[in-house]
N, C-alpha and C positions, 0 to 999 in steps of 0.2 A: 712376788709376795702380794696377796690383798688380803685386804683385814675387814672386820666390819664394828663401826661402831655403835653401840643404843645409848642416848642421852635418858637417865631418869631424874628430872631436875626437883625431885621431890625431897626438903628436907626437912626435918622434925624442928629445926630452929636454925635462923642464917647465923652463919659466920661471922665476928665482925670483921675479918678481912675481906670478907667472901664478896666480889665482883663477877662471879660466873650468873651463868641463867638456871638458874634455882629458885625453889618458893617454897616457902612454909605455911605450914596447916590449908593445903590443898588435900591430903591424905583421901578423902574421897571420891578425888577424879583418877585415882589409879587404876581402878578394874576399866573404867574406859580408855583409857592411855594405855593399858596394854595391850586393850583388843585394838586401839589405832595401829601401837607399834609392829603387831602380826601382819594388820592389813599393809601398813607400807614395806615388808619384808617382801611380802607375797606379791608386791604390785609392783616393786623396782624389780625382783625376781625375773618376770614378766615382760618387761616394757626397755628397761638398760640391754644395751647393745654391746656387745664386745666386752662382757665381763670377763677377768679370769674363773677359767672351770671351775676353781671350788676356794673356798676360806681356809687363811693360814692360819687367822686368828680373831679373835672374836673379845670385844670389850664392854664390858657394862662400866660406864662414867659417871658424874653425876655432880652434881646432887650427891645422895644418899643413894647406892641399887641394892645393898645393903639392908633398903625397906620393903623391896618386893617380897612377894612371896616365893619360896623356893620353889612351887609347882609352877607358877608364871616362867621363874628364869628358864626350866628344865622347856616348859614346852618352846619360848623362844629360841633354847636352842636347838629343841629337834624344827623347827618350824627355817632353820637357816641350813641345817646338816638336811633338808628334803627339802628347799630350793634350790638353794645352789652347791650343798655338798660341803662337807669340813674334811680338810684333810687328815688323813692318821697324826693321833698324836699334838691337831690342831692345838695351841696357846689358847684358853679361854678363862680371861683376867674378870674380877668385878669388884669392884671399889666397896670398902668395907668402913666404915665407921666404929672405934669399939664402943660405944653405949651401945649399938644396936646387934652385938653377936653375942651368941651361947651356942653351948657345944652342941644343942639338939639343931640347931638353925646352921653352924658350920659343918656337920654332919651330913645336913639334907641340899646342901649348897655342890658339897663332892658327889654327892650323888646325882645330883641334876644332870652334872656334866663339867662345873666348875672345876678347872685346876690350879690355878691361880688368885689368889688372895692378897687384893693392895688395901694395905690397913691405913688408915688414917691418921696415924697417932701424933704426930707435930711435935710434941714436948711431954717428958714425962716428970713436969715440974707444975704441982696446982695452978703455984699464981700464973706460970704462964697461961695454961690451957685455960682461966679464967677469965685472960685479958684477952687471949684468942676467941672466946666466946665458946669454945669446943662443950658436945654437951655430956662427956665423957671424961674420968679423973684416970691420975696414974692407974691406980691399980683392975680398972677394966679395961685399961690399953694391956694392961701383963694377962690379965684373964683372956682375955680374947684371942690374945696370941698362942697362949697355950692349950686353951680351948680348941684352935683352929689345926692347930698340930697334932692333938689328940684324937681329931676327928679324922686325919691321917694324910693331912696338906703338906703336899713336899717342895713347896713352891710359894715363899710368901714374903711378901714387899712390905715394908714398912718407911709412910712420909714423916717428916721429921722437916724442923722450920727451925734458921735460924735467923738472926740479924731480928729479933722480939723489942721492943722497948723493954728497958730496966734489962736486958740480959746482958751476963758477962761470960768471958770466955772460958769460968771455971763452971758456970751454969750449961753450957753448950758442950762441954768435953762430957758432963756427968751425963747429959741427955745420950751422947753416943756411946757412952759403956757401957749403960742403960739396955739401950739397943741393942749394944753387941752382944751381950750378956745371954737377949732371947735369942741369939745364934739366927737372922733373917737370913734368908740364900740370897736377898736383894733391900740394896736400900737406896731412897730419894730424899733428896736434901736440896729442900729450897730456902734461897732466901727470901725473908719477906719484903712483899711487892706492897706502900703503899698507892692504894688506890683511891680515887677521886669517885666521890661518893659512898664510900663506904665507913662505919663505923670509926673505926679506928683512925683511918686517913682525918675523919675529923678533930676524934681528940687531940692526933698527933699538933693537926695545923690549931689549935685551940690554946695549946700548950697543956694541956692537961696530962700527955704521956710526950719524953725525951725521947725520941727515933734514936736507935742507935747508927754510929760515925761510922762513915765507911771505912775506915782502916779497920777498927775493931770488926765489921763484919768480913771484912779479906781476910784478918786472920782467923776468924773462924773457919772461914773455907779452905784455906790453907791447914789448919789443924785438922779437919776432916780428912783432906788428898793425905796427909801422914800417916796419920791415928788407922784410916782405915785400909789403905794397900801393904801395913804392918802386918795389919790381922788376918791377911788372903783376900782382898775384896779387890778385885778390875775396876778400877774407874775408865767405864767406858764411853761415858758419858757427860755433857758438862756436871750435869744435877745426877747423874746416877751411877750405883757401885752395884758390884752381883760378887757371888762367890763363883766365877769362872763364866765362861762364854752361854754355855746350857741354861743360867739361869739370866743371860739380860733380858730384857721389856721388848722381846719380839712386835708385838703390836705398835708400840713408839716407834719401833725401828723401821715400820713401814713408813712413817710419817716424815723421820730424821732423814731417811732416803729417797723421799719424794715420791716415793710409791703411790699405787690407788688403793681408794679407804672409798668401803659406803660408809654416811652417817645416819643414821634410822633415829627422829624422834626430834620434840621439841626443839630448836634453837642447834641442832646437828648440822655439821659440815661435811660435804663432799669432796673428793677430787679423783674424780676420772674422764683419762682420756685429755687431759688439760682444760678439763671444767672444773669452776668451784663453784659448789652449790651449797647455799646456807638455808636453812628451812626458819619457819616462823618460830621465833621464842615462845608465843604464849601456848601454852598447855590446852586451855581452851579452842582455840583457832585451831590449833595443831589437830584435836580428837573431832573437829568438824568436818574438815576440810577429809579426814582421811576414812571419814563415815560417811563420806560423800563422794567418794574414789570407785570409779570404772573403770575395769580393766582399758576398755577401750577407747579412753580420754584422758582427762586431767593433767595427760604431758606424763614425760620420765617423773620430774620432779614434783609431786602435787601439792606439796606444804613446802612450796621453794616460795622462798620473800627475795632472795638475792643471790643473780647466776652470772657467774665472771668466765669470759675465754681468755684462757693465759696461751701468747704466742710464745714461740720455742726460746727466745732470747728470758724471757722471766723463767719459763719453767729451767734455762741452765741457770739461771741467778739463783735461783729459791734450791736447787739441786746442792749449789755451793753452798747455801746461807746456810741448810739443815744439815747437809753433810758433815761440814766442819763441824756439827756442837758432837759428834761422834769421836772421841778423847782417844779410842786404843784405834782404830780402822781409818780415820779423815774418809777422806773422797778417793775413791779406786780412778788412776788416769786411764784405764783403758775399759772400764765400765761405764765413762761418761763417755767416753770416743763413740764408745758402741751404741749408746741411750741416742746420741743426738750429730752423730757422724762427724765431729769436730773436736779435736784437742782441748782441753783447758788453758791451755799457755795459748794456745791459737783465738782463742773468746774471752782470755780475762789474763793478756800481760801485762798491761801496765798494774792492776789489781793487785797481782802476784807478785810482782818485782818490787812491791810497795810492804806487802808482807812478810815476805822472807828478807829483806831486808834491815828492818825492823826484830828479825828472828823469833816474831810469831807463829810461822810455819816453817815446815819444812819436810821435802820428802823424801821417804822411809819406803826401803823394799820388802813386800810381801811375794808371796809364792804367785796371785797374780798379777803381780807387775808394780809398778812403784803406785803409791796413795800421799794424796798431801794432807799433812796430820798435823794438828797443835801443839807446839812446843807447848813447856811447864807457863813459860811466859804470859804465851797463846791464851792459856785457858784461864789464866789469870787476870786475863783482857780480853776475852772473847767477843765481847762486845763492838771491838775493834777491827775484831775481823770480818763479823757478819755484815759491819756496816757495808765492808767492801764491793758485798755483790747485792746490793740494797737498791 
C-alpha cells in the first residue's frame, strides 16, 4: 500500500483546541499554495526513487480542504492519477468542515474524483461546539451530512470528541445517537487532548473551564466500544468504528502499518524507504521554496526543514507501536517475519512476556497465520502497550 498526503493548513477561524499547523485569514495565498502543491507532486514524481507504481490512496488533511476549490481538488487529483497513477477504485478521503459544505459544493467534490467524506462534526450539542470554538452549529453538521449523501457519497466519516469540559456521560451518549441516527458507514472518536498553548489548555489551567476526570472520560469510551458494536460498527481501531471491513480509513491504515506515505504541502510528513521527512510549516516559505524548484536540483525533498533515517530496530518498534492501535487485525507474525526477516518474539520478548502477561495482548488465529491483538483490557490501556516498543 502507498498513499499520498496534501496538507491544506488553511482555516476560516483556529480551533480553540487546535495545536496542528493551521492558519486563519491567510485565504489569499491559496491559488499560490496550490500551484506550489502541483509543483511538488510533479517534482517528488520525478526526483523519489523506488516509489510504489501507483496510489492506493490519496488524502486532503488540514486545516480546512473543505476550502479549496472543487476544480483545484479535481485537477490535483488528475495531476497524482498522471504522475504516478491511482489505482482502480483508489480511497480518495478529504476533510470536511460542515460550515463550509452545500449540496452544490458536495456535488462538485464527487465529481472531482472525491469518494470519501471526513466530516468534522465533534459535538452535536451548541454549548459544546462553542467552547470548541467550532465555526459550525448542530443543525449544519445534520445539513451537510445529508446534503453530502444526497450528492450521492457512499462513504462518509464523521469526528466526534469526547472527554469536553462541562460534558457528562448523558451529553456524550445523545451525541452518538445523534450520530448514529445520520447512519455514517464510519466513525472517529477522540478524546480531548489538552494542549499546551492552545486556548482551551489555557482556560483549563486558569481555572476558568473543569477538564473532565479520567474515569468519567474511560467510561465514555467504554460506553462508545458498547453502544456502537450493538449497532453493527467493527471497532477496528483504538479511535475508530466502520460499518464492516469495506468501509475502514484505508489511508490511516497505511500509516497504523507503517507503510510509505508521501506528504505534499506545508508542515507534511514523509516516510519512505525508512526516511522521515517533515517539510517547512509556514505557508509562505513553503509557496517560495517550491516556485523556486528545478527539476534538476533542490534534492528529493525541496521544502524539507527536517530528515530523520530510521535504522530497522525503530522501524520494528514503530511497526509494533502503530500496529497494535489496530483493535480487530494487531500485528500479523508472519508479515513482520517477512517485512524484516525476524520473528517478533525473537526482537521484543521480554516486551511481550511483559504484556500478555498482564493480559493486555494476546494471540488470535487468522487465516494468515496467528496476529498479536489487544485484549478489551489492552485497549482500555493502550497506552501501556505502546509504551512497550517506545
Amino acid at each position: 500500500m502507498f498513499g499520498i498526503y496534501l496538507h491544506i493548513p488553511f482555516c476560516r477561524r483556529r480551533c480553540k483546541y487546535c495545536d496542528f499547523i493551521t492558519y486563519a485569514g491567510k485565504e489569499e495565498l491559496m491559488p499560490g499554495y496550490f500551484a506550489a502543491l502541483i509543483a511538488e507532486l510533479r517534482h517528488q514524481a520525478n526526483k523519489l526513487q523506488d516509489l510504489p507504481h501507483q496510489v492506493d490512496t490519496v488524502f486532503f488533511g488540514g486545516g480546512t480542504p473543505s476550502l479549496l476549490k472543487a476544480e483545484w481538488v479535481k485537477d490535483l487529483i488528475d495531476c497524482i492519477d498522471k504522475e504516478y497513477g491511482l489505482v482502480k477504485g483508489a480511497e480518495i478521503s478529504l476533510e470536511a468542515n460542515p460550515g463550509t459544505l452545500s449540496p452544490a459544493f458536495s456535488a462538485k467534490l464527487l465529481e472531482a474524483g472525491v469518494n470519501r467524506l471526513s466530516i468534522g462534526v465533534q459535538s452535536f450539542i451548541d454549548h459544546e461546539l462553542a467552547l470548541l470554538g467550532r465555526i459550525h452549529n448542530p443543525s449544519q453538521a445534520v445539513e451537510a451530512i445529508h446534503s453530502a449523501r444526497q450528492a450521492g457519497f457512499r462513504n462518509i466519516s464523521l469526528d466526534l470528541m469526547f472527554g469536553i469540559p462541562g460534558q457528562s456521560l448523558a451529553d456524550w451518549q445523545a451525541n452518538l445517537q445523534q450520530a448514529l441516527a445520520l447512519q455514517p458507514e464510519h466513525l472517529s472518536l477522540y478524546s480531548l487532548i489538552l494542549e499546551a498553548g492552545t486556548q482551551l489548555f489555557d482556560d483549563v489551567e486558569s481555572g476558568k473551564l473543569q477538564p473532565v476526570l479520567e474515569d468519567l472520560s474511560a467510561d465514555m469510551f467504554e460506553l462508545a466500544m458498547d453502544v456502537l458494536v450493538e449497532e453493527g460498527f467493527s471497532h477496528y481501531e483504538i479511535s475508530n468504528w466502520s460499518r464492516g471491513e469495506a468501509f475502514e480509513a484505508q489511508h490511516n491504515k497505511i500509516y497504523w502499518k507503517n507503510q510509505p506515505y508521501l506528504g505534499v504541502g506545508a508542515g507534511a510528513h514523509s516516510s519512505i524507504n525508512g526516511l522521515r521527512v517533515a517539510n517547512t510549516p509556514s505557508i509562505e516559505d513553503y509557496i517560495n521554496k517550491m516556485n523556486s524548484v528545478k527539476s534538476a536540483e533542490n534534492g528529493n525533498f525541496p521544502a524539507t526543514v527536517e530528515t530523520l533515517r530510521l535504522d530497522a530496530y525503530t522501524m520494528q518498534q514503530e511497526t509494533m507501536m502503530l500496529g497494535m492501535r489496530l483493535t480487530r487485525e494487531g500485528v500479523s507474525a508472519d508479515a513482520f517475519n517477512e517485512r524484516y526477516g525476524k520473528a517478533i518474539l525473537d526482537v521484543f520478548p521480554r516486551e511481550l512476556e511483559h504484556i500478555i502477561a498482564r493480559k493486555l495482548v494476546e494471540w488470535r488465529s487468522f487465516p494468515d497465520g496467528p496476529h498479536l491483538v489487544l485484549t478489551r483490557g489492552g485497549i482500555l490501556l493502550g497506552n501501556q502497550v505502546f509504551q512497550e516498543f517506545v
